[in-house]
C-alpha positions as CSV (number, residue, x, y, z in Angstrom):
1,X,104.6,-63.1,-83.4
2,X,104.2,-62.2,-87.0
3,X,104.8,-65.8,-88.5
4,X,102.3,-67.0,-85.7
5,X,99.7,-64.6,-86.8
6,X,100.6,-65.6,-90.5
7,X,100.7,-69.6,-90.2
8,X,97.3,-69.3,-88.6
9,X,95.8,-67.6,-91.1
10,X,97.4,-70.4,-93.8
11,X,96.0,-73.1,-91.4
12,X,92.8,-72.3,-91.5
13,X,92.6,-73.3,-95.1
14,X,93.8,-76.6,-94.2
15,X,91.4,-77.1,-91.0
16,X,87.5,-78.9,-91.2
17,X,84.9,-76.4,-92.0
18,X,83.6,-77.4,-88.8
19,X,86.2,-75.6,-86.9
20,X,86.8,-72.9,-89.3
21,X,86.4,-69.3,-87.7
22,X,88.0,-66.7,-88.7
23,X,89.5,-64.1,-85.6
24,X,90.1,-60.6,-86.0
25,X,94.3,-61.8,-85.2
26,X,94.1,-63.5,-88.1
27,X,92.5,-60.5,-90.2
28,X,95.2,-58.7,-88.6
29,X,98.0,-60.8,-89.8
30,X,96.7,-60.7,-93.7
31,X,96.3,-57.0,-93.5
32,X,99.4,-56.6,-92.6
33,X,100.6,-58.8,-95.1
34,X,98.7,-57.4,-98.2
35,X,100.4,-54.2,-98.8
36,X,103.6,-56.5,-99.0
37,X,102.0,-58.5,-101.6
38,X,100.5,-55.6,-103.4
39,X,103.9,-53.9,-103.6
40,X,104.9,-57.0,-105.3
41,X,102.3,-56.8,-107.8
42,X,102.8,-53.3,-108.8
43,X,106.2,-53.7,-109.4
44,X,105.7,-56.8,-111.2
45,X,103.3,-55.1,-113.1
46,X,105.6,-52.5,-113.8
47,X,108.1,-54.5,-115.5
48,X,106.0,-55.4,-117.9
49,X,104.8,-52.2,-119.2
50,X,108.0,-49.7,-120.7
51,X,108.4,-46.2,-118.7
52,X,107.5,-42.7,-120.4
53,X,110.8,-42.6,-122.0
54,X,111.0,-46.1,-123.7
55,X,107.4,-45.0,-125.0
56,X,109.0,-42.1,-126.3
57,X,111.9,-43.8,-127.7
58,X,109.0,-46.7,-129.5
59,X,106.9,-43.7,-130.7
60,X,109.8,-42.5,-132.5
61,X,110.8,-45.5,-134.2
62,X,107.9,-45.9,-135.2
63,X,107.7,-42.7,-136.6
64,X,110.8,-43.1,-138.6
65,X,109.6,-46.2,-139.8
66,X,106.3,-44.7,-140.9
67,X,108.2,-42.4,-142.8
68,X,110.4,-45.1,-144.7
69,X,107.7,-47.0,-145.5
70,X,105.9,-43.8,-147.0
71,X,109.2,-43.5,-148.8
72,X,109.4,-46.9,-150.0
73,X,105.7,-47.0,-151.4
74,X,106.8,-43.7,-153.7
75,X,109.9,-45.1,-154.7
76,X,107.6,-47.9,-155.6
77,X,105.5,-46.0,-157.2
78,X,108.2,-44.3,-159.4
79,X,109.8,-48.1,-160.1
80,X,106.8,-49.2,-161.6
81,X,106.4,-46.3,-163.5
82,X,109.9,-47.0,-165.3
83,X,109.2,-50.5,-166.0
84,X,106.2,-49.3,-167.7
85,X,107.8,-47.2,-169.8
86,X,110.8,-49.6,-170.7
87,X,108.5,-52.3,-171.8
88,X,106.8,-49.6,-173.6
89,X,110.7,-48.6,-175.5
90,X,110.9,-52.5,-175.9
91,X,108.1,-52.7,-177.6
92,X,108.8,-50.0,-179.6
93,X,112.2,-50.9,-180.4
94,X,110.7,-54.0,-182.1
95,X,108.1,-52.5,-183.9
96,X,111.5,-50.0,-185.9
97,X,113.7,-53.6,-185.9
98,X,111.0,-55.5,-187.8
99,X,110.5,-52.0,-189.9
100,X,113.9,-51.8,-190.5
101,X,114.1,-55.7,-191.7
102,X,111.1,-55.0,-194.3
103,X,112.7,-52.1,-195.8
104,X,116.1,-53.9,-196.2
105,X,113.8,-57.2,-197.5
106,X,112.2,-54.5,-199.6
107,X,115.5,-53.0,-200.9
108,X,117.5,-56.0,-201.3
109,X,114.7,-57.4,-203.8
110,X,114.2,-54.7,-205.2
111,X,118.3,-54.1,-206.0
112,X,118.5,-57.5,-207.6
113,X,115.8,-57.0,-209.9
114,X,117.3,-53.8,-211.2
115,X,120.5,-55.4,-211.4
116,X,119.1,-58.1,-213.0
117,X,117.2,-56.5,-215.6
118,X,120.3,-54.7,-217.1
């Protein structure tokens, strides 16, 4: 009786709009069908969407992850300030190594003149 009610409510898509009329059998038949396919739909949409807890467990992850990133940006931070300051020591380093060479230039001409001159 149910697929009756339910086939005639399919046919009358297919039928000539000249003998299309809708009975209150047929509205009877999709009501009764529509929770069905509601049901369906809910829980479809439920499968999409994650439950209380696997929002919890995503908030928390993402959380934590905040927090590493936070972390990573000040040890960043602190990186950047050490390769500042060894380019600085470099730079320095040179400076006292070409120093150093003019005062040995500077020593070893002077030392052969004096050794010279005597």
């Amino acid at each position: 009786m149910f697929y009756t009610r339910l086939c005639s409510c399919v046919s009358i898509y297919y039928m000539p709009a000249s003998s299309r009329k809708i009975s209150f059998a047929d509205l009877d038949g999709f009501l009764k069908v529509a929770p069905l396919i509601g049901l369906f739909v809910l829980g479809y949409l439920q499968t999409l969407f994650p439950s209380k807890v696997e929002f919890e467990k995503v908030h928390d992850k993402l959380i934590q992850m905040d927090k590493k990133i936070t972390e990573m940006a000040v040890l960043q931070k602190a990186i950047s300030g050490n390769t500042g300051d060894i380019n600085r020591i470099e730079t320095r380093l040179r400076l006292i190594e070409v120093d150093i060479a003019r005062h040995s230039a500077q020593a070893s001409t002077g030392g052969s003149k004096k050794i010279g001159n005597l």
